[in-house]
C-alpha positions as CSV (number, residue, x, y, z in Angstrom):
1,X,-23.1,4.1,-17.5
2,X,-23.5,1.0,-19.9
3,X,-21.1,0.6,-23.0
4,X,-23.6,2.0,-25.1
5,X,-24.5,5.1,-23.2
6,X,-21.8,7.3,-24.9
7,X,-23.3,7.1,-28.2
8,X,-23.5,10.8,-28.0
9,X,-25.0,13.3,-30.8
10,X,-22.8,15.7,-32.8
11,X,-22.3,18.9,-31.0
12,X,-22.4,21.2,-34.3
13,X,-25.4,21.5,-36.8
14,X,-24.9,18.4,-38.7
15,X,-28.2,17.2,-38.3
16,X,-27.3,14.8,-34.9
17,X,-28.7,15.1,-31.5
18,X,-26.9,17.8,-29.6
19,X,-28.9,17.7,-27.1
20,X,-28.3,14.3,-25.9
21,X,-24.3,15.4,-26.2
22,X,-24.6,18.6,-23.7
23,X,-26.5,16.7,-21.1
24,X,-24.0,14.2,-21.2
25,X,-21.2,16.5,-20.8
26,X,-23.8,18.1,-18.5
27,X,-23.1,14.9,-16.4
28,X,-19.9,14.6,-16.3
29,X,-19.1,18.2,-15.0
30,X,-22.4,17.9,-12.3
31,X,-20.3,15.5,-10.5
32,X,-17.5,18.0,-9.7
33,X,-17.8,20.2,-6.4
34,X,-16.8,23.8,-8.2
35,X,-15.2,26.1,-5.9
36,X,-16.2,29.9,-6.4
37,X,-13.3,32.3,-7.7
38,X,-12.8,35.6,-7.5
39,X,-12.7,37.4,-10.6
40,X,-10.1,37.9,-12.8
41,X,-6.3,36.0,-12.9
42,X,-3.8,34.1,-11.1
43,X,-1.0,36.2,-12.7
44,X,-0.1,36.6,-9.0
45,X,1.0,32.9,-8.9
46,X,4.8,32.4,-8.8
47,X,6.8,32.1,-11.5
48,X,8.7,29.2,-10.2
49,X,5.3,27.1,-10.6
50,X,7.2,24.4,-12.6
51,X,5.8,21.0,-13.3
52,X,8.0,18.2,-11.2
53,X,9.0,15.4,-12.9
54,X,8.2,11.7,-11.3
55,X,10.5,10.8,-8.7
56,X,11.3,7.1,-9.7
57,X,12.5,4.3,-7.6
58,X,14.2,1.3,-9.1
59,X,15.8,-2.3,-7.5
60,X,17.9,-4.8,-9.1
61,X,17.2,-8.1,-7.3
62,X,19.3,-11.0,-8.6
63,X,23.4,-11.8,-8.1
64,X,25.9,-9.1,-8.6
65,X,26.5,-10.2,-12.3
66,X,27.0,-8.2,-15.2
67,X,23.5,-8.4,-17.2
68,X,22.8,-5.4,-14.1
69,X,25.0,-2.7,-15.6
70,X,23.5,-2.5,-19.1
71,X,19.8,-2.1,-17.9
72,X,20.7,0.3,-15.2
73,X,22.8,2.2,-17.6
74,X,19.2,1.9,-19.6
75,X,17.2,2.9,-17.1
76,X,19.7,5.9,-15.8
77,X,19.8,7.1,-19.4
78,X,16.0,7.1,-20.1
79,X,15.2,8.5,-17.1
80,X,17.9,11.6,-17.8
81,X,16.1,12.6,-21.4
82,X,12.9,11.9,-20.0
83,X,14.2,14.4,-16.7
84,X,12.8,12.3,-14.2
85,X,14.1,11.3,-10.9
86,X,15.5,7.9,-10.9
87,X,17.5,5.8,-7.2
88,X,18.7,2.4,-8.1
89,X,18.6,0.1,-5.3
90,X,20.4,-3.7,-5.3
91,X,19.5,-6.9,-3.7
92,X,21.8,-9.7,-4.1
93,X,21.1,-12.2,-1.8
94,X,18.0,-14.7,-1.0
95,X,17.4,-13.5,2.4
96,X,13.8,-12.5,3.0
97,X,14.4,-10.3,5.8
98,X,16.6,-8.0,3.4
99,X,14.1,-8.5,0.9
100,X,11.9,-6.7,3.2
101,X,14.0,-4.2,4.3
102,X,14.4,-3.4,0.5
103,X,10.5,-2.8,-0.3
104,X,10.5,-0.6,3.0
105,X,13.2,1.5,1.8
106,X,11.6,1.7,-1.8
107,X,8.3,2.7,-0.4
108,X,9.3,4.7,2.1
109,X,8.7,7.8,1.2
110,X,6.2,7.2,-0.9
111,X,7.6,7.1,-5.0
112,X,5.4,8.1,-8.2
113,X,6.4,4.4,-9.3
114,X,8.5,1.6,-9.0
115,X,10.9,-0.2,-11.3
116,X,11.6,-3.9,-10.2
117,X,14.4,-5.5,-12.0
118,X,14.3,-9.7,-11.5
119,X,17.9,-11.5,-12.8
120,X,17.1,-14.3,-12.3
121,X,14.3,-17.1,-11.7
122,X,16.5,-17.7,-7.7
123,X,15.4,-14.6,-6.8
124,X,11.4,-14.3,-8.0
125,X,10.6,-14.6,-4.0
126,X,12.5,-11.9,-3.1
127,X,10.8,-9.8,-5.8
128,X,7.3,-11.0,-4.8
129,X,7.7,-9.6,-1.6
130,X,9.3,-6.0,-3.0
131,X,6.0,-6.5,-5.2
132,X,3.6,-7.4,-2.4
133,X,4.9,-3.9,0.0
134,X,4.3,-1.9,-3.6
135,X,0.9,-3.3,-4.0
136,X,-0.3,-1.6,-0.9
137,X,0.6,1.9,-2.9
138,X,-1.0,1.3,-5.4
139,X,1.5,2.8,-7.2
140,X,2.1,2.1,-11.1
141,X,5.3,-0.6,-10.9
142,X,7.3,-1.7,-14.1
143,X,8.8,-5.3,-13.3
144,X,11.7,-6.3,-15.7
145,X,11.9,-10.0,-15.7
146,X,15.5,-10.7,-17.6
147,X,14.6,-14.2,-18.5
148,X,12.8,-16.0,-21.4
149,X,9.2,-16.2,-20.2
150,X,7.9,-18.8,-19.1
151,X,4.1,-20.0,-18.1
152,X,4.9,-19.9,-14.7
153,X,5.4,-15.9,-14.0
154,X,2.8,-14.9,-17.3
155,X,0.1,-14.9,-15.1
156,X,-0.3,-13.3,-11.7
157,X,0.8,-11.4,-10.1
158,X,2.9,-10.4,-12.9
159,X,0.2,-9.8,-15.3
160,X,-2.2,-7.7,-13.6
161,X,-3.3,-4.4,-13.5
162,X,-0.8,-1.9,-12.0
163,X,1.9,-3.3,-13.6
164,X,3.7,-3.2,-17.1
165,X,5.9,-6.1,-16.9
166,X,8.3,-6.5,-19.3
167,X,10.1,-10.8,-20.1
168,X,13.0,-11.7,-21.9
169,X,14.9,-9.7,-24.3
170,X,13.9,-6.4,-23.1
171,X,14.1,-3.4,-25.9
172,X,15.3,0.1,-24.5
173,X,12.5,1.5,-25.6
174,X,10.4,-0.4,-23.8
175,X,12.1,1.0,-20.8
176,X,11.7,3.9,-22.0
177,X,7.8,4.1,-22.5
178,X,7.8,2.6,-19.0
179,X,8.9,5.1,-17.5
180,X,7.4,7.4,-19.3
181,X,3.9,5.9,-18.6
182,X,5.4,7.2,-14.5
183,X,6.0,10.2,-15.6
184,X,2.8,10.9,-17.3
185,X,0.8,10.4,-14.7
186,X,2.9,12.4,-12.7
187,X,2.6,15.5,-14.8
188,X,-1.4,15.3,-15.5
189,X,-1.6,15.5,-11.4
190,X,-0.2,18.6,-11.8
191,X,-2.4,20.0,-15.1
192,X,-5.0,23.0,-14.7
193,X,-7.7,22.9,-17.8
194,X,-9.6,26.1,-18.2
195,X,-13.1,25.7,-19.4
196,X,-14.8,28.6,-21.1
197,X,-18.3,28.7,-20.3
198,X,-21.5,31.2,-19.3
199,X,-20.8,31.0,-15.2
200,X,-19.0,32.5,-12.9
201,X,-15.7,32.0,-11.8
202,X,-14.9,28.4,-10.2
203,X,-12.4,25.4,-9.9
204,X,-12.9,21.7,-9.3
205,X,-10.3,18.8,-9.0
206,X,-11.3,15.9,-11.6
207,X,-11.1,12.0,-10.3
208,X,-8.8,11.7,-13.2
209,X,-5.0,12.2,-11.9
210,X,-6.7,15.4,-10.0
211,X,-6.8,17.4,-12.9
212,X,-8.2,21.0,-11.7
213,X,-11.3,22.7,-14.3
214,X,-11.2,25.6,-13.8
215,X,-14.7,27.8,-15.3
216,X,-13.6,31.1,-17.1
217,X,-16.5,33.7,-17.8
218,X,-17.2,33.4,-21.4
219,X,-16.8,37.0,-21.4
220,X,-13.6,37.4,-20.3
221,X,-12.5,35.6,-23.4
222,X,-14.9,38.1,-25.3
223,X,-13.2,41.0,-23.7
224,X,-10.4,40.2,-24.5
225,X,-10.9,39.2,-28.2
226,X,-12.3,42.7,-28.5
227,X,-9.1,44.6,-26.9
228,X,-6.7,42.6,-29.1
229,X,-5.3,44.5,-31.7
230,X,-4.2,43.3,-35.1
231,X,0.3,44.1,-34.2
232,X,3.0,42.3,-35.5
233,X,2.3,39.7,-33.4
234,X,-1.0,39.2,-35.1
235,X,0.2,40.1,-38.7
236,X,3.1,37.1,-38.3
237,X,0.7,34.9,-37.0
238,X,-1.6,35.5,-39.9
239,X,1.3,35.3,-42.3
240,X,2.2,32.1,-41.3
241,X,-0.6,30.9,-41.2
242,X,-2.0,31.9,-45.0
243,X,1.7,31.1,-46.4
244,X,1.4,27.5,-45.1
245,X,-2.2,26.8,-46.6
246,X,-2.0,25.6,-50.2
247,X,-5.3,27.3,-51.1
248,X,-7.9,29.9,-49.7
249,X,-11.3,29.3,-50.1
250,X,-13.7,32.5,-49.6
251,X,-11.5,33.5,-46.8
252,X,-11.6,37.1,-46.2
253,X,-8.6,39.4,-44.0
254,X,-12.0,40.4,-42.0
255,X,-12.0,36.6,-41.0
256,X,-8.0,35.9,-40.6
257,X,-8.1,39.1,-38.5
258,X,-10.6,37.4,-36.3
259,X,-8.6,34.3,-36.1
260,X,-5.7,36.1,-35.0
261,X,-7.6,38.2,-32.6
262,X,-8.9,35.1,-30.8
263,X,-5.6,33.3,-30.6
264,X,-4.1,36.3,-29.3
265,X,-6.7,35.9,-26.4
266,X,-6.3,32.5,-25.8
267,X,-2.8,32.3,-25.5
268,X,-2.5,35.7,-22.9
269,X,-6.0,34.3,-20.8
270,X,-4.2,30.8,-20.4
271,X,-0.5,32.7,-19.9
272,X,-2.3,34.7,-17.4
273,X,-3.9,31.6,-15.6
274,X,-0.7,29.2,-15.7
275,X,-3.0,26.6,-17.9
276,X,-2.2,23.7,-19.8
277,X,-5.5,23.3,-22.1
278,X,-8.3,24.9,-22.8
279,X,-12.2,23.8,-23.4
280,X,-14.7,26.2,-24.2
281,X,-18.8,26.6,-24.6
282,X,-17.7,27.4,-28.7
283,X,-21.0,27.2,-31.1
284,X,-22.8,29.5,-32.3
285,X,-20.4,32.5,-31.3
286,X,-20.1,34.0,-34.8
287,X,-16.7,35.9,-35.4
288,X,-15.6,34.9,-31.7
289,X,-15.2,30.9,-32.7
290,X,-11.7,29.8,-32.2
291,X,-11.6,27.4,-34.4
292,X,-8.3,28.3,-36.0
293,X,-6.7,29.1,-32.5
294,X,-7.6,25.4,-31.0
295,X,-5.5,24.4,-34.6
296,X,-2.7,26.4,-33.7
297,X,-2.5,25.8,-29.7
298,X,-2.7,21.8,-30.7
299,X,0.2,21.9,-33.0
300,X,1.8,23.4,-30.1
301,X,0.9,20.4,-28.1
302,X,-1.3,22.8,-25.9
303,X,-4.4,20.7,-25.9
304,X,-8.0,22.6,-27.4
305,X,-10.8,21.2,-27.2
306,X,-14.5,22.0,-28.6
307,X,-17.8,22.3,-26.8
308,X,-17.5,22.1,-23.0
309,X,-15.6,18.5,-23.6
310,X,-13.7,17.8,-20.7
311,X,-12.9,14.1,-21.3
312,X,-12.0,14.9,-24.9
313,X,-9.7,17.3,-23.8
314,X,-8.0,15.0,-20.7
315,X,-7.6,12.3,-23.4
316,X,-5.5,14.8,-25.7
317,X,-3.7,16.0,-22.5
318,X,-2.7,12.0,-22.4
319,X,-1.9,11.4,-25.7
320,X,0.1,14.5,-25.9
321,X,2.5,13.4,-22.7
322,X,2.2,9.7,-23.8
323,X,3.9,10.3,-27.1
324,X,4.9,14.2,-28.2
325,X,2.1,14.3,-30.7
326,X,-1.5,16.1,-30.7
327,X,-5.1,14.5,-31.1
328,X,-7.9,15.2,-33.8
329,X,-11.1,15.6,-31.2
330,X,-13.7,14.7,-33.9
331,X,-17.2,13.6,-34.8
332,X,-17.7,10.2,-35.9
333,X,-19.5,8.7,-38.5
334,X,-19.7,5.1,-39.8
335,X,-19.8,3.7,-43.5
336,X,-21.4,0.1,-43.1
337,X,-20.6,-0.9,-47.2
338,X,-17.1,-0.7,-46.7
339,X,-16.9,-0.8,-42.7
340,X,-15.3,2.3,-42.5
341,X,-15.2,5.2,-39.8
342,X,-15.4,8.8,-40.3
343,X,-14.0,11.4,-38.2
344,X,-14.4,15.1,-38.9
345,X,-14.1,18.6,-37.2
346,X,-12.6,21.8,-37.9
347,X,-9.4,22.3,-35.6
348,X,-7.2,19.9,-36.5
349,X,-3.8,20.5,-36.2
350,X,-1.5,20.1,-38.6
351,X,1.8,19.0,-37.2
352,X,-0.3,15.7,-36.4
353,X,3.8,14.3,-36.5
354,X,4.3,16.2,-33.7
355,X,5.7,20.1,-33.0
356,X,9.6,19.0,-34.6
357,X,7.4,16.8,-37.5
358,X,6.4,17.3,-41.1
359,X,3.4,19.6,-41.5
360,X,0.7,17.9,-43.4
361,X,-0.7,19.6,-45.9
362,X,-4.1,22.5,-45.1
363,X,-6.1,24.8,-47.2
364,X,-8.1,27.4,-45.4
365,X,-11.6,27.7,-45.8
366,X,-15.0,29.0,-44.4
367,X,-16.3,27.8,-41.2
368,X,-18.7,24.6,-41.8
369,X,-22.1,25.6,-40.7
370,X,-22.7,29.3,-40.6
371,X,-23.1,32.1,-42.9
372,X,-20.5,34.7,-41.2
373,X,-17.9,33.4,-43.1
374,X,-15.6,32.7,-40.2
375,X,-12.3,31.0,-41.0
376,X,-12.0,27.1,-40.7
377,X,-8.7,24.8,-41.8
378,X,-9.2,21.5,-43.6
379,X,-5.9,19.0,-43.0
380,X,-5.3,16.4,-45.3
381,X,-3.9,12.9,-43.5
382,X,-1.7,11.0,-44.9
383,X,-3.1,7.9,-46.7
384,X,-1.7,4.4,-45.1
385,X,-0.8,6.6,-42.0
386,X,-1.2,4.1,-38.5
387,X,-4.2,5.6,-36.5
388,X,-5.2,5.1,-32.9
389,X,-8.8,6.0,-31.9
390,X,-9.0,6.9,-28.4
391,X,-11.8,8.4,-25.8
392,X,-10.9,8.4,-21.9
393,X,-13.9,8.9,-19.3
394,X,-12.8,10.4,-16.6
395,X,-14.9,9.5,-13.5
396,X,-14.3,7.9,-10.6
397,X,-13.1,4.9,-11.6
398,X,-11.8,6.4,-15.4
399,X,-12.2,4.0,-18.6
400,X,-11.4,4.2,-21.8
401,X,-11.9,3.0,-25.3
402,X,-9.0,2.4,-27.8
403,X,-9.6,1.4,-31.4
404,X,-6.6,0.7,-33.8
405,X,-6.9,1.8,-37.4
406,X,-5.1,3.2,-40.4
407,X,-5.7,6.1,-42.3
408,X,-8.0,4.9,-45.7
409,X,-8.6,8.4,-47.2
410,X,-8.5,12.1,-45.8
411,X,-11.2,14.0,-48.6
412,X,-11.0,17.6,-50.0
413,X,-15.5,17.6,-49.9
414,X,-16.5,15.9,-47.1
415,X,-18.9,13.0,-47.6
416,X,-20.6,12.6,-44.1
417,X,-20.7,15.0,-41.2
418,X,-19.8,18.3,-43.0
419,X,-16.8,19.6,-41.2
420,X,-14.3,20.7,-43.2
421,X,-11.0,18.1,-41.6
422,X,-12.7,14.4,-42.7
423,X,-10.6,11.4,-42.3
424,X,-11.8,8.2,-43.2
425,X,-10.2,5.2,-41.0
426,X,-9.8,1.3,-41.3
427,X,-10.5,0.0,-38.1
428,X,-8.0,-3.0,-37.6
429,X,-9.0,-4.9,-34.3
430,X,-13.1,-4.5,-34.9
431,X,-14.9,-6.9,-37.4
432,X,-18.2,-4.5,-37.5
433,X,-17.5,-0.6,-37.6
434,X,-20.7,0.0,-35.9
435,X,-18.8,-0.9,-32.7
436,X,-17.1,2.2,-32.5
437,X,-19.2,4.1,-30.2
438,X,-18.6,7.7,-28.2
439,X,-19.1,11.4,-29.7
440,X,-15.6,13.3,-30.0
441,X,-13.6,10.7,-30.0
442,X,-9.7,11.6,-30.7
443,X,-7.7,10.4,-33.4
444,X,-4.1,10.2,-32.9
445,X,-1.5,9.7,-36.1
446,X,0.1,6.6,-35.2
447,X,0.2,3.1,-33.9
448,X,-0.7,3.7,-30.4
449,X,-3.7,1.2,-29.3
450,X,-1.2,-1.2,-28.0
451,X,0.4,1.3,-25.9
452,X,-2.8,3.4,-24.4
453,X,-4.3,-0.4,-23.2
454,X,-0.7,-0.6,-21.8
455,X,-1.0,2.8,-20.2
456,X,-5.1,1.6,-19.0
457,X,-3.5,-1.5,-17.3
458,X,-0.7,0.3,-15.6
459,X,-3.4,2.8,-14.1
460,X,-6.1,0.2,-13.5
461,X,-8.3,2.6,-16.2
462,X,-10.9,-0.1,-17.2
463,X,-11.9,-0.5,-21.0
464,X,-14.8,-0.4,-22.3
465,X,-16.3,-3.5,-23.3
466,X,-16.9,-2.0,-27.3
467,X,-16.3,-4.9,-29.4
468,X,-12.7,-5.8,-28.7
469,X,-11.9,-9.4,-28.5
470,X,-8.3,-9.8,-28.6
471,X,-5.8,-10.1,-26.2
472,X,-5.5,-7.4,-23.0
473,X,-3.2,-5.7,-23.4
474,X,-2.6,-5.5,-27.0
């Protein structure tokens, strides 16, 4: 696929090519091997099916000196609140027989990354050698070079992919996204995705992080949108969700009774299967559109995503593990007067903060682009907010495009592509807006480009060649 063959049409009935969107989508899933399922759950599966943690293994390679103790202390105390499993090793001398005794033993059984801590410029053989046993891994490293930089080491092999090496004065919490970086890739090996669609039962693993799909009969969902009843469950959710909406637009009870019927099916189909996100075959369903559901689930940091789109929904999963907070999966449009970018849909969360942050503000509203008078929410963004656009592809190898923005406008009537959320974004690191490229791209609420081409470099995920002409990383 060229840099340009993402340039997929809108998926709703906004006047854009759809059908150039589904094949593409099409495409992605055909290269799966789906595995037949019987019918029905896996409420059988144990309860103790708990996601692990990345089991982390560290070495401190320099002399026995003090400037050791404060970044192990960092690295044991980043690695407790992010619950990971962290074992320090120490190398103190310049022998290159221990120093290959040491890469064994980190190795050896194989870690979900390495942390290589380098005192001093002395001991930068000792560490190439620990770096040389890792590179056969391939597993993600994070070298911690506790010197001013210097020309020498900010090239190779220090500055390649695999790695996210840290010079100099070394900020804890750039430890801390290291390891965090580990630890998301850990978890998304461990993520199940339902996908909602008209076939039977079946499961595939995904190249990216062996993600499992797994297909759910569209009419189980129906089923059991059609059994829920409208409880206290359902009245609480409804109440929340009207007392939170600063204005209601046409909405009738018959449409919030809808909404509440189809989250209640959601959450107990993807309770039922152990899931951690949730795709589905979504337009033109009339009253069974989940639109306000995917809101919901996202401000829960469960990740929903529209129309069959698998790599939308992996790039929220990231996002969402990366840094706490949910993504806007959108359509895009461009303004080419003021070089702006558009991005609009109708499940937006709105604890775009984060689950523990401010809510923005939501009205409700009816549902874009039918007549049924199904319930939609429109979120208003923050203006001057930091913006990250983001869209991961992942096949075997995965890429990804990352666009860094701010937040020019969020409108209460959408200008361009008629969904009721509608941000308009700055783009910071492209001189032409007409270089964003992709269909459902996802917008995340915060300054995060620099950190996803971090996360891309660490993974060897190759970026797209869309325009960007700055440094790599930024």
């Amino acid at each position: 696929m060229s840099s340009h063959d993402h340039r997929f049409g809108c998926g709703c009935d906004c006047g854009c090519d759809r059908r150039d969107f589904l094949t593409a989508i099409s495409a992605t899933l055909g290269g799966l091997v789906f595995t037949p399922m019987a019918t029905g759950s896996n409420s059988d599966r144990s309860a103790s099916d708990v996601k692990q943690n990345a089991s982390i293994r560290g070495v401190l390679i320099g002399p026995a000196a003090a400037d050791a103790e404060p970044v192990a202390a960092a690295l044991r105390q980043h690695a407790a609140q992010l619950g990971v499993s962290l074992e320090l090793l120490r190398l103190t001398t310049t022998d290159a027989d221990q120093a290959q005794t040491l890469a064994r033993q980190m190795t050896e059984p194989r870690p979900d990354g390495l942390v290589l801590v380098v005192l001093d410029r002395d001991h930068l053989p000792q560490a190439d050698i620990v770096l040389a046993t890792a590179e056969k891994l391939r597993a993600p490293m994070v070298p911690v070079m506790l010197w001013l930089a210097d020309p020498a080491i900010s090239k190779d092999p220090y500055r390649r992919e695999g790695l996210y090496t840290l010079h100099g004065s070394v900020e804890p919490a750039a430890i801390e996204h290291g390891l965090r970086m580990i630890n998301t890739g850990k978890l998304l090996r461990q993520c199940t995705f339902l996908g909602f669609d008209n076939r039977q039962p079946s499961e595939a693993t995904m190249p990216y992080f062996g993600v499992k799909l797994r297909i759910i009969p569209f009419d189980r969902y129906a089923q059991e949108f059609e059994a829920a009843s409208i409880d206290d469950e359902a009245r609480q959710w409804i109440a929340q969700l009207t007392g939170g909406a600063d204005q209601q637009l046409g909405i009738t009870d018959h449409a919030l009774k809808n909404a509440a019927r189809a989250h209640l099916a959601l959450k107990k189909i993807l309770d039922e299967e152990r899931a951690d996100g949730l795709t589905m075959n979504c337009l033109r369903r009339g009253w069974l559109k989940p639109c306000m559901s995917f809101a919901a689930l996202n401000s829960q940091l469960i990740p929903a995503a529209c129309e069959m789109d698998v790599p939308a929904l992996c790039t929220m999963m990231t996002g969402q593990l990366l840094f706490g907070r949910p993504g806007f999966m959108h359509n895009m449009a461009v303004e080419t007067e003021r070089n702006h970018y558009y991005a609009s849909h109708c499940t937006c969360a709105t604890r775009m903060y984060g689950p523990d942050g401010p809510e923005l503000p939501y009205l409700l509203r009816r549902f874009a682009h039918t007549n049924e008078g199904s319930c939609a929410i429109q979120v208003f963004w923050k203006e001057d907010d930091p913006a990250t656009l983001v869209r991961i592809y992942p096949g075997g190898p995965a890429r990804m495009d990352v666009y860094a923005g701010r937040v020019f406008a969020s409108h209460p009537m959408p200008p361009v592509g008629g969904c009721t959320t509608n941000v308009e974004v700055q783009l910071l690191d492209r001189t032409d807006a007409m270089m964003a490229v992709g269909h459902h791209n996802v917008l995340f609420c915060g300054d995060f480009a620099h950190a996803f081409r971090q996360f891309a470099q660490l993974y060897r995920i190759s970026l797209m060649p869309t325009g960007y002409e700055g440094p790599w990383p930024v």
